[in-house]
C-alpha positions in Angstrom: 0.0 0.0 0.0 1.4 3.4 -0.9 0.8 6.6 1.5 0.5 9.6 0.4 3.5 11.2 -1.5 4.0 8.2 -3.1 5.8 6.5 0.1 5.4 3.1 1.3 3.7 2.1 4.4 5.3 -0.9 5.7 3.0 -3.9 6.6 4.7 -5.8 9.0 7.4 -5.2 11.8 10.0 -2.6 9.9 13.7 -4.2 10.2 16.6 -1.8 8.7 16.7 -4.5 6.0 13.2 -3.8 4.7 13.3 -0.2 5.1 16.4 0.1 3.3 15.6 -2.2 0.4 11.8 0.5 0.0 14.3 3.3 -0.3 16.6 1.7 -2.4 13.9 1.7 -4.7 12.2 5.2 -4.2 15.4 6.3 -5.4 16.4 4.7 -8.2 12.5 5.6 -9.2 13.6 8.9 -9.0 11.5 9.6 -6.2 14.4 11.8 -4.6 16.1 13.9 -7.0 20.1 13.7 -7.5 21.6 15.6 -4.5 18.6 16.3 -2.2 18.7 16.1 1.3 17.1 12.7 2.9 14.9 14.5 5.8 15.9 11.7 8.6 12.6 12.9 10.9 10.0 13.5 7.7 11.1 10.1 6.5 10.5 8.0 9.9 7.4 9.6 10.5 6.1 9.2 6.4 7.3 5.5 6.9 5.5 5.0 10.4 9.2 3.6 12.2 11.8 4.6 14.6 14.5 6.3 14.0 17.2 3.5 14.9 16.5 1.1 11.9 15.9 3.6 9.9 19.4 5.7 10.4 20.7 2.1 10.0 18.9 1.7 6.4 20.3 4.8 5.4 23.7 3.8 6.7 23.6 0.8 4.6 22.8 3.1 1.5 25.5 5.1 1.9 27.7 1.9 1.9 25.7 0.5 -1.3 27.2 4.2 -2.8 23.4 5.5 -3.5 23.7 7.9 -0.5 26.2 9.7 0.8 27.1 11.0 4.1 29.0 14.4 4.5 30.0 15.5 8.1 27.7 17.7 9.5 25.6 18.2 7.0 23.9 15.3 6.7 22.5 12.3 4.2 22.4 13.1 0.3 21.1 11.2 -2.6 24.1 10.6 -4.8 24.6 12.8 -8.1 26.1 10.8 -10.6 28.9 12.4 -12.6 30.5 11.3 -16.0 33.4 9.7 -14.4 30.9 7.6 -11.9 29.3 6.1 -15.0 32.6 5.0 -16.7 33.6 3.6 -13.5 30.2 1.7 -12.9 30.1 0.2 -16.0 34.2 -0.7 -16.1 33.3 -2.6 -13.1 30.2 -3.7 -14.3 32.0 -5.1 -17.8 34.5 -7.0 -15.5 32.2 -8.6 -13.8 30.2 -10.1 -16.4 33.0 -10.9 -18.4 34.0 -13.1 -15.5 30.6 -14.3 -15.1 30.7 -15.1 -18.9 33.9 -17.4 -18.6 32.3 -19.2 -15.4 28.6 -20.4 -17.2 30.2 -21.4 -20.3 32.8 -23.8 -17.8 29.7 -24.6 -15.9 27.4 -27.8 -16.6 25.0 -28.0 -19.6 22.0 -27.7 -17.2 23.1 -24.6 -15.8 23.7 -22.7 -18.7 19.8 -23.9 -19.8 18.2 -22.4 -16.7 20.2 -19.3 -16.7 19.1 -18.9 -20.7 15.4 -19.7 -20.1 15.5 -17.3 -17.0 17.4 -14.5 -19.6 14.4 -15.4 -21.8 11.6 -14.6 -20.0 12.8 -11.1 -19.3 13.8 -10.2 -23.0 9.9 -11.1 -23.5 9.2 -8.5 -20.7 11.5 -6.1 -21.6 10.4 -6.4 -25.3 6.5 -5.4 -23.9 7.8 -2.6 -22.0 9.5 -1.1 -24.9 6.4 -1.3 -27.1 5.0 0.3 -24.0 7.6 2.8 -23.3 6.8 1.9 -20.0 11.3 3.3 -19.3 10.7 2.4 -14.9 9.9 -1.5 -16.4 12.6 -0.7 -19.1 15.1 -0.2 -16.3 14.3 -2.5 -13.7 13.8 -5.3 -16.6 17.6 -4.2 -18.0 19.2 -5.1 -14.5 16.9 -8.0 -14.0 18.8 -9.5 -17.0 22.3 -8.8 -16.0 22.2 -9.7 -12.2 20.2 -13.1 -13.8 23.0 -13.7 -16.2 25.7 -13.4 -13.5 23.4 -15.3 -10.8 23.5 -18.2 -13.7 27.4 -18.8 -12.0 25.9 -19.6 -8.9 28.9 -17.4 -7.7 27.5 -16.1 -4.2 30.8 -13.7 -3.5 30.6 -12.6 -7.3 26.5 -11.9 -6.8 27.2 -10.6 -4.2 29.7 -7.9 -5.7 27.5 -7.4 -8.8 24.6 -6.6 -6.7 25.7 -3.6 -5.0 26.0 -2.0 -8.7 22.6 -2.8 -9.4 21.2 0.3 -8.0 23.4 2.9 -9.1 23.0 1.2 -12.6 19.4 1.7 -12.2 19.9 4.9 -11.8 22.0 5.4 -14.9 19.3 4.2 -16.6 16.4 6.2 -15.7 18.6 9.5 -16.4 18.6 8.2 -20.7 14.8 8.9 -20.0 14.6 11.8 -22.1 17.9 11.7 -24.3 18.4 7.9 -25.1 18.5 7.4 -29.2 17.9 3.6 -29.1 15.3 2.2 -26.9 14.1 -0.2 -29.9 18.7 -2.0 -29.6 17.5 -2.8 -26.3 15.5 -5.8 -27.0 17.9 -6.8 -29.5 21.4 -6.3 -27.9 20.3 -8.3 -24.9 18.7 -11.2 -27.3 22.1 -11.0 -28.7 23.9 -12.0 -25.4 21.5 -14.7 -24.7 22.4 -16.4 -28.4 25.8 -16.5 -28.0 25.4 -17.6 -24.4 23.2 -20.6 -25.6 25.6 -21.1 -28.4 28.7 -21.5 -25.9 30.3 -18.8 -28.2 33.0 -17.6 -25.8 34.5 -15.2 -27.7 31.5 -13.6 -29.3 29.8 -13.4 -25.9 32.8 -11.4 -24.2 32.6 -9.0 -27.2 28.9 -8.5 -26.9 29.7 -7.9 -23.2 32.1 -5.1 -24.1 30.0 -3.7 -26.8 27.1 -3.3 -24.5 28.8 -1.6 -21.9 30.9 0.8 -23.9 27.5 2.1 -25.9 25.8 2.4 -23.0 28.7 4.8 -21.7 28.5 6.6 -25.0 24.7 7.1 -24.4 24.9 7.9 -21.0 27.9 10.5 -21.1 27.0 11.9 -25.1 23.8 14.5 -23.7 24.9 15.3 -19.9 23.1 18.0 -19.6 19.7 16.3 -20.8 20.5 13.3 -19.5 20.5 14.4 -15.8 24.5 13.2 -15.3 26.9 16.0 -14.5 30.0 16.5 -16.4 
């Protein structure tokens, strides 16, 4: 159930867990804009909890990198510059890479369910597009990465991947407005899943790197429209 302002009243017992993982998701909604103030006593009260998990939600945030704390000031939502993007998505191309080399070594079986799971959301994703439905877009485009690189059944390097997730999210949602080609989407993730299914190790890691260097292109070509500072 949403209260009003669009918050979320929480329906059972409110850990620092569940309260971080609603905000988490207010903001890469956009719900907070890049660099405003998290109003610690507005939020506890619009959320109906305590202070205590809720100053340890935000401290979680701010370790996830989608807050940040500055000393005597208080708790901000993080503004994403160019050089945050390149890094995010350097790290982000590493990663799956790695992931890449792992599910192509792993057994048959696993490589199946990780391609019928990477299947499901490209038919998703594909609706949303037609849709232009860009929240969907968004969450469906990191639904398919953090599915690919749960495929390894790597917990340390899910682990790792997840705490991207967000500020990728948020990368995103900023291509609202100047992003050239929503209709590539569909195709350059079908792409990945091909080559996947194909065991084509080589063509997969260059689809990797293509699809994380053109989304850096995107994301850094229109700052200024695109919400990302310079």
């Amino acid at each position: 159930m949403a209260a009003p302002g669009g918050m979320f009243v929480l329906e059972s017992r409110p850990t620092a867990q569940l309260i971080a993982d609603q905000l988490r998701e207010l903001i890469v909604q956009g719900a907070f804009s890049p660099g405003q103030q998290v109003n610690e006593s507005a939020l506890a009260s619009q959320l109906s909890t305590s202070r205590g998990p809720l100053r340890e939600a935000l401290q979680r945030l701010c370790q996830e990198g989608i807050l940040v704390s500055k000393r005597n000031r208080g708790v901000f939502v993080l503004e994403l510059s160019t050089e945050d993007v390149k890094e995010i998505y350097a790290v982000r191309e590493t990663l799956e890479l790695a992931a890449a080399n792992t599910l192509l070594d792993s057994a048959p079986e696993q490589v199946t369910d990780t391609c019928r799971e990477l299947k499901g959301i490209i038919r998703d994703m594909a609706k949303q597009v037609a849709a232009s439905d860009w929240q969907a877009i968004a969450r469906l485009d990191m639904q398919f990465h953090t599915a690919f690189v749960s495929g390894t059944e790597n917990s340390r390097l899910i682990r790792i991947y997840e705490t991207l997730a967000a500020e990728s999210r948020m990368c995103i949602l900023s291509l609202e407005v100047a992003y050239p080609r929503i209709d590539a989407l569909v195709q350059e993730h079908q792409m990945i899943l091909d080559l996947l299914k194909a065991g084509d190790r080589s063509g997969l890691q260059k689809a990797i790197k293509r699809h994380m260097q053109k989304a850096v292109e995107d994301l850094t070509s229109a700052p200024e429209t695109a919400g990302i500072t310079a």
